[in-house]
C-alpha positions in Angstrom: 56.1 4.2 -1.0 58.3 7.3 -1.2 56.5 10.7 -1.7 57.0 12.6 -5.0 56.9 15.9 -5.0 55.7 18.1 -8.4 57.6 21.1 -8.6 56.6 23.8 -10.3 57.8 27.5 -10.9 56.3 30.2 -13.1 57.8 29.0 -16.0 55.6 25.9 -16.3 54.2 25.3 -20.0 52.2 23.0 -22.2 55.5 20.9 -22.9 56.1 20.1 -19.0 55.2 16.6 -17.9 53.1 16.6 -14.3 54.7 14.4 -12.0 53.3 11.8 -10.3 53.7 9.1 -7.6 54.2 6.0 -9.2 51.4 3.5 -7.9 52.8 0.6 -6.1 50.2 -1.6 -7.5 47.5 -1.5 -10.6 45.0 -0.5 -8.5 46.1 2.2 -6.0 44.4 2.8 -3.2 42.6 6.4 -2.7 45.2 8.6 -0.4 45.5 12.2 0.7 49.0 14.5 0.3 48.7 14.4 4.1 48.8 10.8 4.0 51.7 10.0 1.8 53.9 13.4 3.2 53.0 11.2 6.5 54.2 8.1 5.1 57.2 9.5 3.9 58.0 10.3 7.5 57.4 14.2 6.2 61.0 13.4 3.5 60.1 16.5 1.6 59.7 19.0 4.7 62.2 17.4 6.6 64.7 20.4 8.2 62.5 23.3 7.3 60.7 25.7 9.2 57.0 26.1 8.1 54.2 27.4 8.1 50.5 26.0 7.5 47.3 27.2 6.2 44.6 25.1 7.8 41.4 24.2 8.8 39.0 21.0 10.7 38.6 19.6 7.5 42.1 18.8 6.7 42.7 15.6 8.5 44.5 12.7 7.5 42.4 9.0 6.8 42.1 8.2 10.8 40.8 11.9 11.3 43.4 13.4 13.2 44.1 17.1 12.0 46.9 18.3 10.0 48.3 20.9 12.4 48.3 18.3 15.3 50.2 15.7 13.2 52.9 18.1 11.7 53.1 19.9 15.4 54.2 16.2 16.4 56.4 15.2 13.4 60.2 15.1 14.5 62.5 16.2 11.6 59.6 19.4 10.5 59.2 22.5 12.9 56.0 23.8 12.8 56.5 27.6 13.8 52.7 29.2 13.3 49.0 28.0 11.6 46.7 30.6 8.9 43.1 30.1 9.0 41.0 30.7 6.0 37.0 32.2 6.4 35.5 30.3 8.7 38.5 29.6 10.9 40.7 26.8 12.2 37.3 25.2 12.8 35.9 25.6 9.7 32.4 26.4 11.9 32.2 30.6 12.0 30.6 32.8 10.2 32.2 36.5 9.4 35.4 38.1 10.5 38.0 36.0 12.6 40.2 37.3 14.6 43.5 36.0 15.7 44.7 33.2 18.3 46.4 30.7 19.5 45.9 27.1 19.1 45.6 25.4 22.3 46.2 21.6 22.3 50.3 23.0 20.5 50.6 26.6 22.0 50.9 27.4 18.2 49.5 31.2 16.8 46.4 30.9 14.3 47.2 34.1 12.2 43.6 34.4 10.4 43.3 35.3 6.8 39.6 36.4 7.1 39.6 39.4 9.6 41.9 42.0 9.4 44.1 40.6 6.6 43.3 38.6 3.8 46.8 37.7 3.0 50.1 36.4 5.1 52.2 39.1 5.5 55.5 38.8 3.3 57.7 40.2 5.9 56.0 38.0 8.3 57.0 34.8 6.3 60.4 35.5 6.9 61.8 32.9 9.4 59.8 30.0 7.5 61.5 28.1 4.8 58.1 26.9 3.3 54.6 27.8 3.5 52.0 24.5 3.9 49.1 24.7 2.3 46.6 21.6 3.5 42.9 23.2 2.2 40.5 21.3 1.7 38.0 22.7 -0.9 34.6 22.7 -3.0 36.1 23.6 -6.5 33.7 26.0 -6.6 34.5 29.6 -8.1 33.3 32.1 -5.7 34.0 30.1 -2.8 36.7 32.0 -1.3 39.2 29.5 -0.6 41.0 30.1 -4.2 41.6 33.6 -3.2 42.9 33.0 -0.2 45.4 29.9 -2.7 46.2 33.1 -4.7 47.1 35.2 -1.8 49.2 33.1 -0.2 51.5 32.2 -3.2 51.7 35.8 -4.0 52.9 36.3 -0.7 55.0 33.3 -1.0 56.9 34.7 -4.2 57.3 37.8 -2.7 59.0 35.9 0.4 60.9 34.0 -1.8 59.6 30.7 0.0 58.2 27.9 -2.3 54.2 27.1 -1.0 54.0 23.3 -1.0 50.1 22.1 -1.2 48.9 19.0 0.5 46.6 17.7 -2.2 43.0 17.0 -1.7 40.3 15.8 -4.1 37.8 18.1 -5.7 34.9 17.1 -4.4 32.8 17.9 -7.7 35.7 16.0 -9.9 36.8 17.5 -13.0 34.1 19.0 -14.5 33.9 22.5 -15.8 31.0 24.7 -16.3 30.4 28.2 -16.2 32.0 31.5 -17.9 35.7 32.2 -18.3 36.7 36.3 -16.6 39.4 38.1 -18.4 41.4 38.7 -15.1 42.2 38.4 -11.4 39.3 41.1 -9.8 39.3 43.2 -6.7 36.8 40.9 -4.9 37.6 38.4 -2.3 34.4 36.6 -4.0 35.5 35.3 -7.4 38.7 36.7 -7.2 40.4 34.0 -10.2 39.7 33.8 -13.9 37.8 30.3 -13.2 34.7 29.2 -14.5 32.0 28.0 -11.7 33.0 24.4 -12.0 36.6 24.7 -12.8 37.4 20.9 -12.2 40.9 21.2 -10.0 42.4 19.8 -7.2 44.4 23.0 -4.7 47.6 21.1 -5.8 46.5 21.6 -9.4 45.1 24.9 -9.3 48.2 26.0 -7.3 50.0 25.1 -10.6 47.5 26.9 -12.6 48.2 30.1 -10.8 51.7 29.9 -10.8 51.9 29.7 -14.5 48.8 31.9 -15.3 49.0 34.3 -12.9 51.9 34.5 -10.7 55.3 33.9 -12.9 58.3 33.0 -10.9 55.9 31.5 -8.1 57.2 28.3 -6.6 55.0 25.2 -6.0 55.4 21.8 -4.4 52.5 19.6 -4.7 52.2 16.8 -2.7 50.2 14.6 -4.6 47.5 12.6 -4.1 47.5 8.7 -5.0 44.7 6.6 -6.3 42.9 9.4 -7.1 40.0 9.3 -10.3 39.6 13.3 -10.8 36.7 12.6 -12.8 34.2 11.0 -9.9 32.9 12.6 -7.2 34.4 12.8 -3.5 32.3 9.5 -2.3 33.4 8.0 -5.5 37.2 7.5 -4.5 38.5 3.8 -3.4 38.5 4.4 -0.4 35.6 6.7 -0.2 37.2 9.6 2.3 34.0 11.1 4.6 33.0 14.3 3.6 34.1 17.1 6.2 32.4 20.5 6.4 35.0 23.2 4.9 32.3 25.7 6.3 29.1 25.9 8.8 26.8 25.8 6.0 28.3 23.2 3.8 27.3 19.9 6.3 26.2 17.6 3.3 28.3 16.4 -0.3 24.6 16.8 -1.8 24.5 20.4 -0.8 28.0 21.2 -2.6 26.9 19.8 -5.8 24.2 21.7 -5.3 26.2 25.0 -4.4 27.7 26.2 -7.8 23.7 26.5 -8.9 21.6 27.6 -6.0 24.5 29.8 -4.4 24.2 31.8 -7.2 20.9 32.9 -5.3 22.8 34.2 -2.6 22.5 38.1 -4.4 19.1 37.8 -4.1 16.9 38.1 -1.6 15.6 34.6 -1.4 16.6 31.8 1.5 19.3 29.1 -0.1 18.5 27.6 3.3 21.0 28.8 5.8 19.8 28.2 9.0 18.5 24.8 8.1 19.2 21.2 7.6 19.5 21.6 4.3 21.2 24.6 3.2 22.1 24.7 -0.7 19.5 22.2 -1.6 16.6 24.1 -1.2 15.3 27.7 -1.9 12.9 29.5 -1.0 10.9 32.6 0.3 7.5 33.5 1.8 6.4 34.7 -0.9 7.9 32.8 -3.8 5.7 31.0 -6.1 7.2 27.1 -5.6 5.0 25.2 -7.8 5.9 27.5 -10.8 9.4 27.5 -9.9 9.5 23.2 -9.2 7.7 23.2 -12.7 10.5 25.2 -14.6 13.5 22.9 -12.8 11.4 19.4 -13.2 11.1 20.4 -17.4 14.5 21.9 -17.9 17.1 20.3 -14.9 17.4 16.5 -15.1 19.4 14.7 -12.5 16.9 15.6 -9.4 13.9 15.5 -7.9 12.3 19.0 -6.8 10.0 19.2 -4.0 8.0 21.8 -3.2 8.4 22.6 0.8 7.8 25.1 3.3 10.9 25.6 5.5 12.0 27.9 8.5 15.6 29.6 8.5 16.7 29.7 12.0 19.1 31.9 12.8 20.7 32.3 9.3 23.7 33.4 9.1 22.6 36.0 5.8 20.1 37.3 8.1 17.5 36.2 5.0 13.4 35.3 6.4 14.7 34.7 10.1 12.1 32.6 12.0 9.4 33.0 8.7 8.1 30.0 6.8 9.0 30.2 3.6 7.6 28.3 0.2 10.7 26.9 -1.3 11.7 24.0 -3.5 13.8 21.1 -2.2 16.0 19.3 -4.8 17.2 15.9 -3.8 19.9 14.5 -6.0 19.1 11.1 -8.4 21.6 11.2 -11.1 24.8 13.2 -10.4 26.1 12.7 -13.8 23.4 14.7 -15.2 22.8 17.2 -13.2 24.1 20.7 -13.6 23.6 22.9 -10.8 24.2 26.2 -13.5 20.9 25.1 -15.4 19.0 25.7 -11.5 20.8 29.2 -12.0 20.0 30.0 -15.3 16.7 28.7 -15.6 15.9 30.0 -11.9 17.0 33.9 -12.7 14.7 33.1 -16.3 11.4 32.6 -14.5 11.8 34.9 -10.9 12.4 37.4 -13.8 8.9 36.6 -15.4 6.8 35.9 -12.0 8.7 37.9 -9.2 10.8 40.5 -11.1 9.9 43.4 -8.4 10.5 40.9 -5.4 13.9 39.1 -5.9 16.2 42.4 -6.3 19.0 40.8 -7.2 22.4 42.7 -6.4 24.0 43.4 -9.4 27.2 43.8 -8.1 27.6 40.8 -6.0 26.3 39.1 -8.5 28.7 40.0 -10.9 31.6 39.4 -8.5 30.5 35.9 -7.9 29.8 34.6 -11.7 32.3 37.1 -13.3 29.9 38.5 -15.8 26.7 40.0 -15.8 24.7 37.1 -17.7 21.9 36.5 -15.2 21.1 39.4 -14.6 20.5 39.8 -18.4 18.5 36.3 -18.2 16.4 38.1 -15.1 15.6 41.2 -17.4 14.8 38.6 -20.4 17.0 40.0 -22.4 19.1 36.7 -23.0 17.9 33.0 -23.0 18.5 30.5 -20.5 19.8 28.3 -23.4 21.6 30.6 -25.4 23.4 31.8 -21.9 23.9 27.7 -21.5 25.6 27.3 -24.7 28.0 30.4 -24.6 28.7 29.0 -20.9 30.1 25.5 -22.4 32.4 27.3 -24.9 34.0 29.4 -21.7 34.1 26.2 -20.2 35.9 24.4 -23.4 37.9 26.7 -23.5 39.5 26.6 -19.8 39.6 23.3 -19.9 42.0 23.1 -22.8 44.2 26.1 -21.1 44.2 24.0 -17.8 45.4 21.0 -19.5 49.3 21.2 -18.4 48.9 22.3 -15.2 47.2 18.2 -14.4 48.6 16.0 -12.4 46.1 13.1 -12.4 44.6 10.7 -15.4 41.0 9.2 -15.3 40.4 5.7 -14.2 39.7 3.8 -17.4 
């Protein structure tokens, strides 16, 4: 099947039609933009000097990686790789520094040490910058900072970015407030809600005609695709591969946009465990209260209360202490909502460990986009009334991200 390309420059409105690949038969079968640019025999990057932003996790459906598989194609010159946080092997925590790629020679020019952003002047000699990312379509995850950065770059370059869809691993949902604007921080850097329910090929779009007018985008799209399941939920279901160190399990990124909203306070989310993001935790945190509150107000799981052990966390949090946490093991993904742990959670440390959490205001604020939780902490706003004015943010966004789609529900 020939690849179809959605192009998309800063002009893009409500009355332009996404394109899609046409499915060869009723029932298409679940396939990467890797895969089908591959398929293609790489039509659509054929002659052209590129680029590619990269990691591990960005491997095509017999997991072989993406640089490896471009390096080798014949009519596409691959002249350097980007690394996002976390690096080419999507296993380091903090700063990375630069390079070089050893099975292709090829520089890794990384966008989490002492640039966030490719260089314009240094995308000169390429004809296109790659974008093949996979990623957790969560907010404050800072993979859709480093998206923006590189298409700003891109414009300024005047080279179009061409994104290698992959599936959000969360589907479409959306949940979570809507910020007026792009901030400073590298952490929550978009207008996005929490959830905001986008492929990187769709979101690409978004920012291009939100954000970043004159912007050019190719999309490689996916095929088969339902954007409304979850990752494990696709036909055929692609394995999930850590995009980070401390995302190892699909259960703990469903749990991530709740309980990483944590990560300004100074309770464990379990880094330095087996479980990180599905459990939380302190030595000094009152469990049963806290299992209570999530059992009565957080449906979809089943919370545990456990004593765990960070090893060697990479936030540094209880190192080598036992702490009293609660474990939340996943039973109905359809009903749970990992901003009720967040919103419920801030609502009772508030009441029974105000003096002991200390949440950081600041990070806080750059993560979620408003200061709402901390409000809920100082129980000055309702869990539920802060639930409700969430879902209208998230009502609205999903009507303003409506022409920037690219794929329909299953039926």
């Amino acid at each position: 099947m020939a690849l179809t390309c959605a192009l998309l420059a800063g002009s893009c409105g409500a009355d332009e039609e996404a394109v899609v690949p046409e499915p060869d038969t009723e029932a298409a079968l679940f396939t990467t933009g890797l895969d089908a640019l591959l398929a293609a025999d790489c039509a659509t990057l054929a002659g052209r000097r590129i680029g590619l932003v990269v990691n591990n996790a960005a491997r095509n459906a017999a997991g072989e990686p993406a640089w490896g598989l471009l390096a080798a194609a014949e009519n596409v010159e691959l002249v350097r790789l980007y690394s996002p946080e976390h690096g080419l092997g999507a296993d380091r925590s903090g700063a990375v520094g630069d390079t070089v790629e050893p099975a292709t020679g090829l520089e890794i020019v990384s966008l989490y040490g002492e640039r966030r952003a490719p260089d314009p002047a240094g995308l000169a000699d390429l004809d296109a910058l790659v974008y093949d990312l996979p990623d957790v379509g969560v907010r404050f995850y800072t993979y859709t900072s480093t998206l923006y950065l590189c298409l700003e770059a891109c414009r300024e370059a005047g080279i179009p970015l061409v994104v290698l869809d992959r599936p959000n691993p969360l589907g479409n949902t959306v949940s979570g407030p809507l910020p007026p604007g792009v901030a400073d921080s590298f952490v929550g850097k978009l207008p996005l809600p929490v959830r905001y329910g986008l492929t990187p090929g769709e979101t690409a779009r978004w920012i291009a005609g939100e954000l970043l007018p004159g912007a050019e985008v190719e999309v490689a799209p996916l095929t088969g695709y339902d954007p409304a399941t979850y990752l494990d939920a696709q036909t055929p279901a692609p394995p999930w591969r850590p995009t980070s160190p401390n995302l190892p399990r699909l259960a703990g990124v469903v749990c991530y946009p709740g309980t990483g909203l944590f990560e300004p306070t100074n309770l464990s989310v379990g880094r330095g465990t087996e479980r990180p993001f599905e459990v939380l935790g302190a030595p000094w945190l009152d469990a049963v209260g806290l299992r209570d509150v999530w059992t009565e107000n957080c449906p979809g799981a089943d919370y545990r209360v456990v004593a765990f052990t960070p090893r060697a966390p990479s936030d540094g949090k209880h190192t080598a202490a036992t702490c009293r946490g609660v474990e939340i093991s996943l039973n109905d993904r359809d009903a749970f909502d990992p901003l009720r742990l967040a919103a419920y959670g801030y609502a009772y440390l508030g009441r029974r460990h105000p003096d002991r959490t200390r949440p950081q205001t600041t990070f806080l604020r750059a993560m979620l986009g408003d200061d709402a939780l901390g409000r809920v902490f100082a129980g000055e706003l309702e869990p539920a009334v802060l639930l409700d004015t969430w879902a209208a943010d998230a009502a609205a966004f999903a009507e303003q991200r409506r022409p920037y789609l690219l794929y329909t529900e299953t039926p």
